[in-house]
HTML snippet that shows the backbone in 3Dmol.js (N, CA, C, O; Angstrom):
<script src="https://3Dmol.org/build/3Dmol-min.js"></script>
<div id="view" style="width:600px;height:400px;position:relative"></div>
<script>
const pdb = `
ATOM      1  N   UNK A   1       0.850  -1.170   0.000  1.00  0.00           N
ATOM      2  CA  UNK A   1       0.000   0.000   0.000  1.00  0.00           C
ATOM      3  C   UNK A   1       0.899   1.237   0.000  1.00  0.00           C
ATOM      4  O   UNK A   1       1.973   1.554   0.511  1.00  0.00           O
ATOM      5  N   UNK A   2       0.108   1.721  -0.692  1.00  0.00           N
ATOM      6  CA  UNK A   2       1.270   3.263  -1.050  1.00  0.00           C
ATOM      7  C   UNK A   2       0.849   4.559  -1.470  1.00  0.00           C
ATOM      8  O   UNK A   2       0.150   4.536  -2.482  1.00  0.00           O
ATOM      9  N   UNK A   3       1.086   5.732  -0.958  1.00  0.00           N
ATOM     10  CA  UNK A   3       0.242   6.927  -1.597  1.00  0.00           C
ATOM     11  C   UNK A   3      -0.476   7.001  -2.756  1.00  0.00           C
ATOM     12  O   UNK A   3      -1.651   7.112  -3.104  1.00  0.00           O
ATOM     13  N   UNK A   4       0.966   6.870  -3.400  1.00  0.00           N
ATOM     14  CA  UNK A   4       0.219   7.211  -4.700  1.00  0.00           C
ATOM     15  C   UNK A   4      -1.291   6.416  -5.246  1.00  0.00           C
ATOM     16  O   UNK A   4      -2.067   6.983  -6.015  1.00  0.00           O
ATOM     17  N   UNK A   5      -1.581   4.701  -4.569  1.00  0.00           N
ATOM     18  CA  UNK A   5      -2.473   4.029  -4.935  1.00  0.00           C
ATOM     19  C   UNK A   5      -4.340   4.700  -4.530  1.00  0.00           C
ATOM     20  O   UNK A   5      -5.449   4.165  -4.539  1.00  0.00           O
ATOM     21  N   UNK A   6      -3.867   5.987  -4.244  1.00  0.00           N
ATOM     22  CA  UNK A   6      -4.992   6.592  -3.755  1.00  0.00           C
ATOM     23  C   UNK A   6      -5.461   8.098  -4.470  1.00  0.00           C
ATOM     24  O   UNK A   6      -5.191   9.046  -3.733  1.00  0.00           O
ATOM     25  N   UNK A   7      -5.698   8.235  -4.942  1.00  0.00           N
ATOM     26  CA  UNK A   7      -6.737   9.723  -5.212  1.00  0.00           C
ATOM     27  C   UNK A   7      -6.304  11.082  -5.154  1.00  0.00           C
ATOM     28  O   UNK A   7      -6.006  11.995  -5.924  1.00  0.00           O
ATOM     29  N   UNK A   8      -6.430  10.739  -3.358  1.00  0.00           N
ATOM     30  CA  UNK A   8      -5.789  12.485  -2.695  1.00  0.00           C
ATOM     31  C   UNK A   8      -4.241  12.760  -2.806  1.00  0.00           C
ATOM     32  O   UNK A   8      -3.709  13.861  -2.949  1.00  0.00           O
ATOM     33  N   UNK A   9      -3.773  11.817  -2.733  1.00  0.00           N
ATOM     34  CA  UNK A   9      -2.022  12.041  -3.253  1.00  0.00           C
ATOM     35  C   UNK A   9      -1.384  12.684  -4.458  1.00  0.00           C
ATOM     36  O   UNK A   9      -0.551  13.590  -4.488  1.00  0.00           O
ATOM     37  N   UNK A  10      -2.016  11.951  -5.549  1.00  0.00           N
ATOM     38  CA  UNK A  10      -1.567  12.126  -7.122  1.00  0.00           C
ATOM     39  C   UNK A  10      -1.800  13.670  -6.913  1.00  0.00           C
ATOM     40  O   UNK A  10      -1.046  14.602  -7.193  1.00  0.00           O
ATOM     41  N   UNK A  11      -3.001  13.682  -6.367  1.00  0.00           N
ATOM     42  CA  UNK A  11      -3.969  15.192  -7.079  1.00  0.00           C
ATOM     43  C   UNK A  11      -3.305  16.524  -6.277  1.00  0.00           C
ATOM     44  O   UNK A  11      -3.140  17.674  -6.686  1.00  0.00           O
ATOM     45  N   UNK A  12      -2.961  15.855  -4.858  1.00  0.00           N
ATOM     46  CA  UNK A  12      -2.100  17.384  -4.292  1.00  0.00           C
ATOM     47  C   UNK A  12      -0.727  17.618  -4.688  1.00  0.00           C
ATOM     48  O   UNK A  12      -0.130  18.670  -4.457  1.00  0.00           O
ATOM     49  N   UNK A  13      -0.130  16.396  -5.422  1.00  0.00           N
ATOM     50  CA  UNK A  13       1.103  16.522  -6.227  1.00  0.00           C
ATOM     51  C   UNK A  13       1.281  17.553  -7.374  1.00  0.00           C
ATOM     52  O   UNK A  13       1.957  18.453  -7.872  1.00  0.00           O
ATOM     53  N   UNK A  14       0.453  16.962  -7.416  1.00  0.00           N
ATOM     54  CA  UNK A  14       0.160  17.569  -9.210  1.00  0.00           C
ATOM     55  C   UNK A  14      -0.272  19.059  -9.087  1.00  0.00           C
ATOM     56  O   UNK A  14       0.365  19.936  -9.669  1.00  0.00           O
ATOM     57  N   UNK A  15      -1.283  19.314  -8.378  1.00  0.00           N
ATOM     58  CA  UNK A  15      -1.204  21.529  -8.022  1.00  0.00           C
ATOM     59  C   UNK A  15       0.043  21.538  -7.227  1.00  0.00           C
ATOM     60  O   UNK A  15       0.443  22.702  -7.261  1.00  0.00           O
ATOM     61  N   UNK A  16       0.857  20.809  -6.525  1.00  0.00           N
ATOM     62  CA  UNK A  16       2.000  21.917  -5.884  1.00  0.00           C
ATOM     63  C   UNK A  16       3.199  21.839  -7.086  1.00  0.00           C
ATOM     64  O   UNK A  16       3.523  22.945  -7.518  1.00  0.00           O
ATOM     65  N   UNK A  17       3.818  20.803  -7.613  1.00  0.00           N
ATOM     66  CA  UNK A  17       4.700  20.226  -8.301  1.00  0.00           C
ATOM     67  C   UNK A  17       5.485  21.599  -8.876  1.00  0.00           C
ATOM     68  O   UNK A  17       4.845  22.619  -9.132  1.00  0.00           O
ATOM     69  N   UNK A  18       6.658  21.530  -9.017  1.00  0.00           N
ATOM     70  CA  UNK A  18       6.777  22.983  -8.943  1.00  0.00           C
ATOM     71  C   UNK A  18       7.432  24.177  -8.516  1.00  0.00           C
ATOM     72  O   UNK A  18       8.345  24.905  -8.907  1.00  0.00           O
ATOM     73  N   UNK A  19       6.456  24.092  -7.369  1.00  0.00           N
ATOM     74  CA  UNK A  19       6.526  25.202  -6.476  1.00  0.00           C
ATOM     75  C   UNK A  19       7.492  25.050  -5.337  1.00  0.00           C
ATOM     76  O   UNK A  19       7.759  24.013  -4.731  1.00  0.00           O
ATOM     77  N   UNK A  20       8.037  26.421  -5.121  1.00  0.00           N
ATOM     78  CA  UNK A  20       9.391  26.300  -4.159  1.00  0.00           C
ATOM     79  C   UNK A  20       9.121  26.673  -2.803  1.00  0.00           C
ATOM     80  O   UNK A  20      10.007  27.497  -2.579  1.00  0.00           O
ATOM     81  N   UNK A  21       8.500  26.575  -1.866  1.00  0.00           N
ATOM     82  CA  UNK A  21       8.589  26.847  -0.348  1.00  0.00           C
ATOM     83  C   UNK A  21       9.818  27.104   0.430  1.00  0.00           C
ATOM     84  O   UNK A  21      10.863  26.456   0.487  1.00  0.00           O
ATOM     85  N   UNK A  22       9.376  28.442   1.151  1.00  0.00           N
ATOM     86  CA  UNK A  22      10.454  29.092   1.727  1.00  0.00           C
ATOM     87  C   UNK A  22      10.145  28.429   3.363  1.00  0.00           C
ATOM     88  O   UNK A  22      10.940  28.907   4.172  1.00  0.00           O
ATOM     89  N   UNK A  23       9.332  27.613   3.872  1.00  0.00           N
ATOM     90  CA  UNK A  23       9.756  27.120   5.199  1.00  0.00           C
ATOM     91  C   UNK A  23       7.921  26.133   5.295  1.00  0.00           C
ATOM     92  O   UNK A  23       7.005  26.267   4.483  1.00  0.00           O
ATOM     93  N   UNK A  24       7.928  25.348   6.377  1.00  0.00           N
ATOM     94  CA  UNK A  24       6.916  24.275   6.703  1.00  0.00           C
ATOM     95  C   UNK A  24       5.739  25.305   6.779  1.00  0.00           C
ATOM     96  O   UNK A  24       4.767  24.800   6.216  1.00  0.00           O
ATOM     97  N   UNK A  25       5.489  26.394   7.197  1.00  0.00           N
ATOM     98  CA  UNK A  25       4.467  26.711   7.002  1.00  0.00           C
ATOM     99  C   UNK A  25       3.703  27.170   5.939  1.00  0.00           C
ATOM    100  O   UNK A  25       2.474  27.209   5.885  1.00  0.00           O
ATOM    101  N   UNK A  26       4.477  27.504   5.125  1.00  0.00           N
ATOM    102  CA  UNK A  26       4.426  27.478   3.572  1.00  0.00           C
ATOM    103  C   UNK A  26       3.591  26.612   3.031  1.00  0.00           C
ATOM    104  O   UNK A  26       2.497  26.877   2.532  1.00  0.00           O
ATOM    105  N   UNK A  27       4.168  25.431   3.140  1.00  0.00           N
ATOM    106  CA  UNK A  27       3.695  24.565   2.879  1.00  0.00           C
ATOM    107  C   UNK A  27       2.521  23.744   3.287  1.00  0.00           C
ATOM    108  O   UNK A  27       1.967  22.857   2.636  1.00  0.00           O
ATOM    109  N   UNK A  28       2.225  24.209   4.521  1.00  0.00           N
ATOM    110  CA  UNK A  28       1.353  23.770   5.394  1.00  0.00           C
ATOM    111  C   UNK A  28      -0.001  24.926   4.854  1.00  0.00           C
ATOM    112  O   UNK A  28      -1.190  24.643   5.001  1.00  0.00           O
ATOM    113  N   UNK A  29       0.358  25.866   4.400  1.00  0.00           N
ATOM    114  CA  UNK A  29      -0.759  26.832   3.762  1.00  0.00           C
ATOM    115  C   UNK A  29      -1.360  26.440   2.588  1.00  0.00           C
ATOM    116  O   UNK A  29      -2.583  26.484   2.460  1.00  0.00           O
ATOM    117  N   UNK A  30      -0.368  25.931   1.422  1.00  0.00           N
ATOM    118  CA  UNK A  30      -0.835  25.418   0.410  1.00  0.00           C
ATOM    119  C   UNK A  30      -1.283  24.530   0.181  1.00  0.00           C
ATOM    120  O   UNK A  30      -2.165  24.412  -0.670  1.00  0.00           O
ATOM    121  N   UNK A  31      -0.719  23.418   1.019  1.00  0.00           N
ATOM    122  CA  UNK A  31      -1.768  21.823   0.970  1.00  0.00           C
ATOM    123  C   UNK A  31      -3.064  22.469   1.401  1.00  0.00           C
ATOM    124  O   UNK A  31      -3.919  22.456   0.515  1.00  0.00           O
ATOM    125  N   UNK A  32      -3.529  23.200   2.884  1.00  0.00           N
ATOM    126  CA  UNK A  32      -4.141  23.303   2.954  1.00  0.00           C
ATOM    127  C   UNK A  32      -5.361  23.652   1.882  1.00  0.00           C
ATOM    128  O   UNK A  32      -6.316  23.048   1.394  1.00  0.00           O
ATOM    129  N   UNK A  33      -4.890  24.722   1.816  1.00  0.00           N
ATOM    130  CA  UNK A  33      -5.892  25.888   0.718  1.00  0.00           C
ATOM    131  C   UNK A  33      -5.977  24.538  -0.428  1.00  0.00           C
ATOM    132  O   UNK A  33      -7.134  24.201  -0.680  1.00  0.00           O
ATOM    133  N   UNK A  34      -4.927  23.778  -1.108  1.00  0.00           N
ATOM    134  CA  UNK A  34      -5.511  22.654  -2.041  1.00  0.00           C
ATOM    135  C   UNK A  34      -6.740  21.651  -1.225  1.00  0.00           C
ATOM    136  O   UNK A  34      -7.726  21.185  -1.797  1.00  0.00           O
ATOM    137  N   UNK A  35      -6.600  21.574  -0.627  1.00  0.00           N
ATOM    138  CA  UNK A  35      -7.571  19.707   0.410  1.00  0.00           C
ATOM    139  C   UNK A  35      -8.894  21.080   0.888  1.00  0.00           C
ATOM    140  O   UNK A  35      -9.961  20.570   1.232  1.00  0.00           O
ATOM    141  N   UNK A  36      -8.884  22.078   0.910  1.00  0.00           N
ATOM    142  CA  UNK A  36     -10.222  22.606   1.059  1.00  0.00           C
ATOM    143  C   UNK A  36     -11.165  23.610  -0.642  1.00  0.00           C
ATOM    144  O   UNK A  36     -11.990  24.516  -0.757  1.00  0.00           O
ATOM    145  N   UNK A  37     -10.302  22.635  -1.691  1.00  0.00           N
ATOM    146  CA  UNK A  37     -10.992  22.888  -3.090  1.00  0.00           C
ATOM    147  C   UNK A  37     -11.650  21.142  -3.223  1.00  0.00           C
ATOM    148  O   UNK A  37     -12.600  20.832  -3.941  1.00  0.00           O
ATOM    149  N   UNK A  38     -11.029  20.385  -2.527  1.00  0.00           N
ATOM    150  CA  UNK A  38     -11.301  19.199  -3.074  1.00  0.00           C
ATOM    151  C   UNK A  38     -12.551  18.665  -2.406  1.00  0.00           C
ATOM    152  O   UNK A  38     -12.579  18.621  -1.176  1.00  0.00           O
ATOM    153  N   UNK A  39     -13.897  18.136  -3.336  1.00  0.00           N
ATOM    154  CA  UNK A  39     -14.916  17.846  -2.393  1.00  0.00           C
ATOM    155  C   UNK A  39     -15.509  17.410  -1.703  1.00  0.00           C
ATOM    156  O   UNK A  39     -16.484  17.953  -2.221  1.00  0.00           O
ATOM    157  N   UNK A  40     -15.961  16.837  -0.862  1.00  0.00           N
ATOM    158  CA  UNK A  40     -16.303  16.128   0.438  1.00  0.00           C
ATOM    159  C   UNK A  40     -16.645  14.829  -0.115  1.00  0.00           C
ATOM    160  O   UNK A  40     -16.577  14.008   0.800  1.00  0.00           O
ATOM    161  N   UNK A  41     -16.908  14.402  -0.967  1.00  0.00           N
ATOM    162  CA  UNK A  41     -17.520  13.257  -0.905  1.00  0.00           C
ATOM    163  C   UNK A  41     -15.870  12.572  -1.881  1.00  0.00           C
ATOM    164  O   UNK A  41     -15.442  11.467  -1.548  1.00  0.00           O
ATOM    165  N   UNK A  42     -15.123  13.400  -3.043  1.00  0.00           N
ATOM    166  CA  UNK A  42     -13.927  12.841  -3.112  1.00  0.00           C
ATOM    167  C   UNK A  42     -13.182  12.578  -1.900  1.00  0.00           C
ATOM    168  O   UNK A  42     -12.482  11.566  -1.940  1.00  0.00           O
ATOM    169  N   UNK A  43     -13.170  13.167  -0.970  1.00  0.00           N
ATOM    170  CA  UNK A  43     -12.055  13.074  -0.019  1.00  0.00           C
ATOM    171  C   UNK A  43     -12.345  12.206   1.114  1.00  0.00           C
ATOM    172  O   UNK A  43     -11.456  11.683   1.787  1.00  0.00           O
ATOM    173  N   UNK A  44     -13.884  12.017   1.371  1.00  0.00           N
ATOM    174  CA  UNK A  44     -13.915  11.186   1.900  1.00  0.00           C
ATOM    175  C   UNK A  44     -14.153   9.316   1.371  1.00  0.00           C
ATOM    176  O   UNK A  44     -14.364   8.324   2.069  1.00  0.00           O
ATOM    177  N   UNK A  45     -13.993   9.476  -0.215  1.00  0.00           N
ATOM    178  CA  UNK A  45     -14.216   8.037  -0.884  1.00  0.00           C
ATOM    179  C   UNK A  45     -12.477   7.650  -0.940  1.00  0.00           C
ATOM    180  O   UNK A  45     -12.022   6.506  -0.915  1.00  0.00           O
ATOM    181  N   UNK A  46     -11.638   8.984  -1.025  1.00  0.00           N
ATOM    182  CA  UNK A  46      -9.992   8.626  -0.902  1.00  0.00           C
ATOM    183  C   UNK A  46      -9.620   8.068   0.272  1.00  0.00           C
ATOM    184  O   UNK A  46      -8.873   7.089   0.289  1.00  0.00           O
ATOM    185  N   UNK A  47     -10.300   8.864   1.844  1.00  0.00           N
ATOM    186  CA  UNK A  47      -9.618   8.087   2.710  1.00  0.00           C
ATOM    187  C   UNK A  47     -10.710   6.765   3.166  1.00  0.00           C
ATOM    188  O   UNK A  47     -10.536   6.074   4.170  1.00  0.00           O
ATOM    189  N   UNK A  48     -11.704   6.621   2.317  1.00  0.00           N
ATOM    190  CA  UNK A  48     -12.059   4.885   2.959  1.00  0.00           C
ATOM    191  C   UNK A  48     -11.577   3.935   2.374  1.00  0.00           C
ATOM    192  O   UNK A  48     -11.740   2.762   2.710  1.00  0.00           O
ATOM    193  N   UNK A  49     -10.585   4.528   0.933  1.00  0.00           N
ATOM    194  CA  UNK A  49     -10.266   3.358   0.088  1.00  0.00           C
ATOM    195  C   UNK A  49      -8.856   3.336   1.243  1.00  0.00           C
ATOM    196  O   UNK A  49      -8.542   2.232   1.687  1.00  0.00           O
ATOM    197  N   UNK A  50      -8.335   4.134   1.533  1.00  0.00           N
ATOM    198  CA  UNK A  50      -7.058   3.957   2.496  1.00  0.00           C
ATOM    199  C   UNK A  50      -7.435   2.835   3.668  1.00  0.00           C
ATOM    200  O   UNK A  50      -6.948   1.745   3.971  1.00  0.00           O
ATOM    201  N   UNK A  51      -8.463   3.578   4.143  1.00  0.00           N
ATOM    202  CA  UNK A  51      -8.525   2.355   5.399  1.00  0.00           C
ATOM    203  C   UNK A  51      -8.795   0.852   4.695  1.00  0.00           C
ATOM    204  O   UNK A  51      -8.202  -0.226   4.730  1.00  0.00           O
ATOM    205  N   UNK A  52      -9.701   1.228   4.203  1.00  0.00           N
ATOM    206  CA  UNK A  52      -9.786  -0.428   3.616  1.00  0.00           C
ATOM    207  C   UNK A  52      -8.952  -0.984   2.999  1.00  0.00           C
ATOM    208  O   UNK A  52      -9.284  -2.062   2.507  1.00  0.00           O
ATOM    209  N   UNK A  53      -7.666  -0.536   2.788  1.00  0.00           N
ATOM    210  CA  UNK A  53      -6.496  -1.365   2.388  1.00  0.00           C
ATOM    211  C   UNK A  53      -5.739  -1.341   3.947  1.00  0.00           C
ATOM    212  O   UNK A  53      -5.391  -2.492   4.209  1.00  0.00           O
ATOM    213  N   UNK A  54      -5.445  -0.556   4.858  1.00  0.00           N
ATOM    214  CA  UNK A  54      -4.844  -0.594   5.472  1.00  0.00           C
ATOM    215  C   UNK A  54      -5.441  -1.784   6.447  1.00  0.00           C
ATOM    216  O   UNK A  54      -4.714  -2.458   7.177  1.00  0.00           O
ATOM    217  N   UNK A  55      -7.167  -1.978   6.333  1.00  0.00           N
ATOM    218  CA  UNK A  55      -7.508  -3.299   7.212  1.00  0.00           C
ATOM    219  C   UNK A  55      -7.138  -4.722   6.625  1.00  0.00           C
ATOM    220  O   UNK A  55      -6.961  -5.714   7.332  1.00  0.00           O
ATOM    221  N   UNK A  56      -7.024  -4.697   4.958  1.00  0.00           N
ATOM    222  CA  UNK A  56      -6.601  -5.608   4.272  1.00  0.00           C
ATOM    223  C   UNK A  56      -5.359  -6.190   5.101  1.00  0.00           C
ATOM    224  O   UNK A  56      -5.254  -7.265   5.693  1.00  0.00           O
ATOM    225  N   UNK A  57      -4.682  -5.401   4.990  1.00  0.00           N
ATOM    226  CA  UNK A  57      -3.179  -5.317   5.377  1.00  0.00           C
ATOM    227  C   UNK A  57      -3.319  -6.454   7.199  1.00  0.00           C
ATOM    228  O   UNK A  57      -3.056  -7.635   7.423  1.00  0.00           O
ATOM    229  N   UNK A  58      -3.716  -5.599   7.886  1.00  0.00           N
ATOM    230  CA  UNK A  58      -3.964  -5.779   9.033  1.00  0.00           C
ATOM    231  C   UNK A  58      -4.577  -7.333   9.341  1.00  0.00           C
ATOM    232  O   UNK A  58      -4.329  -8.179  10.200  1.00  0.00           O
ATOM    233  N   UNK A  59      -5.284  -7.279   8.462  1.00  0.00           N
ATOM    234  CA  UNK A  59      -6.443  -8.394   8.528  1.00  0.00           C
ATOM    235  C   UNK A  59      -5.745  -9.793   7.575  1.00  0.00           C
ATOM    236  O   UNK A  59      -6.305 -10.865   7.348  1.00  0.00           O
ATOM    237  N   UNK A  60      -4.427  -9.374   7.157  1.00  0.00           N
ATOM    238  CA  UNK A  60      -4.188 -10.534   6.275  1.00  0.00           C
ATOM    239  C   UNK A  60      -3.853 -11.863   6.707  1.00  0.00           C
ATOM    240  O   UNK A  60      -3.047 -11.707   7.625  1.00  0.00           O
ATOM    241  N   UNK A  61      -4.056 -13.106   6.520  1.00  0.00           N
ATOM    242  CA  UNK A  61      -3.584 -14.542   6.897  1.00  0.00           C
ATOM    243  C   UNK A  61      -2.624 -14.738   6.887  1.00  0.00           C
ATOM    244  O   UNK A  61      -2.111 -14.602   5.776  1.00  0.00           O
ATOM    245  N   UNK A  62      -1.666 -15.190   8.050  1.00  0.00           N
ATOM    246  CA  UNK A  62      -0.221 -15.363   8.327  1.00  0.00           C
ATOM    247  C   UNK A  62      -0.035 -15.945   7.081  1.00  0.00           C
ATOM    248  O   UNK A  62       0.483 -15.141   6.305  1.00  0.00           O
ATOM    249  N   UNK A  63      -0.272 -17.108   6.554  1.00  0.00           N
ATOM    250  CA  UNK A  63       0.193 -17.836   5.445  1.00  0.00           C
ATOM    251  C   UNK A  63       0.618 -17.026   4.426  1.00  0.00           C
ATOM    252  O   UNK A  63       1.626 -17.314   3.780  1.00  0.00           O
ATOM    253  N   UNK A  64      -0.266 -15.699   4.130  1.00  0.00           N
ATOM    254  CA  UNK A  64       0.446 -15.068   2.729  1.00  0.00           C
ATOM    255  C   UNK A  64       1.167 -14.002   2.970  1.00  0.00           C
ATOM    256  O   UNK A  64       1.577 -13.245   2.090  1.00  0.00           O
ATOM    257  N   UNK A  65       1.435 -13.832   4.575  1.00  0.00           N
ATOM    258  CA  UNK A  65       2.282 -12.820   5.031  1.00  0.00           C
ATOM    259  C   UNK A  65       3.790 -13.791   5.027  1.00  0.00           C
ATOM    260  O   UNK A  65       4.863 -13.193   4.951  1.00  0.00           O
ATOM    261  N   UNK A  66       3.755 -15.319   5.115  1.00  0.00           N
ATOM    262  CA  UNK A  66       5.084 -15.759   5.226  1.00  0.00           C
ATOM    263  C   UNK A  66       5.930 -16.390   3.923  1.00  0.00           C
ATOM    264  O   UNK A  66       7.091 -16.710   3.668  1.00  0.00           O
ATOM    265  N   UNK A  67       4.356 -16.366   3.120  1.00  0.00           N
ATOM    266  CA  UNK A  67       5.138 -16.846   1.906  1.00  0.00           C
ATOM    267  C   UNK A  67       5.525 -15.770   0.789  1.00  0.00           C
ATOM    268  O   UNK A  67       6.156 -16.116  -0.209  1.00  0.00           O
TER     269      UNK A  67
END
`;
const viewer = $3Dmol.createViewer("view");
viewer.addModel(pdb, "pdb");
viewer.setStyle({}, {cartoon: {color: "spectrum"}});
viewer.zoomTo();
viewer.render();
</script>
């Protein structure tokens, strides 16, 4: 499991990509201001596909975790 396999990643890449930040809050302004264009029902279908891989994960059978 990995960022990019999700939605909200690609898409805040892709508006900052680029751009040069002069310190963390910088940056912390612009994600922001991006994740409050994006709309509620995308952002919340991005992070259930997260959890539901991350329970995959969690939830997997020793057997295909050892082989």
């Amino acid at each position: 499991m990995s960022p990019p396999d999700y939605f909200l990643f690609p898409k805040l890449k892709m508006k900052l990509k680029r751009l040069h930040f002069v310190n963390v809050a910088e940056i912390q302004e612009n994600v922001t201001d991006e994740l409050k264009k994006v709309q509620k029902e995308e952002l919340s279908t991005a992070f259930q596909k997260m959890y539901d891989g991350a329970k995959a994960c969690i939830y997997m059978p020793m057997e295909l975790i050892l082989n």
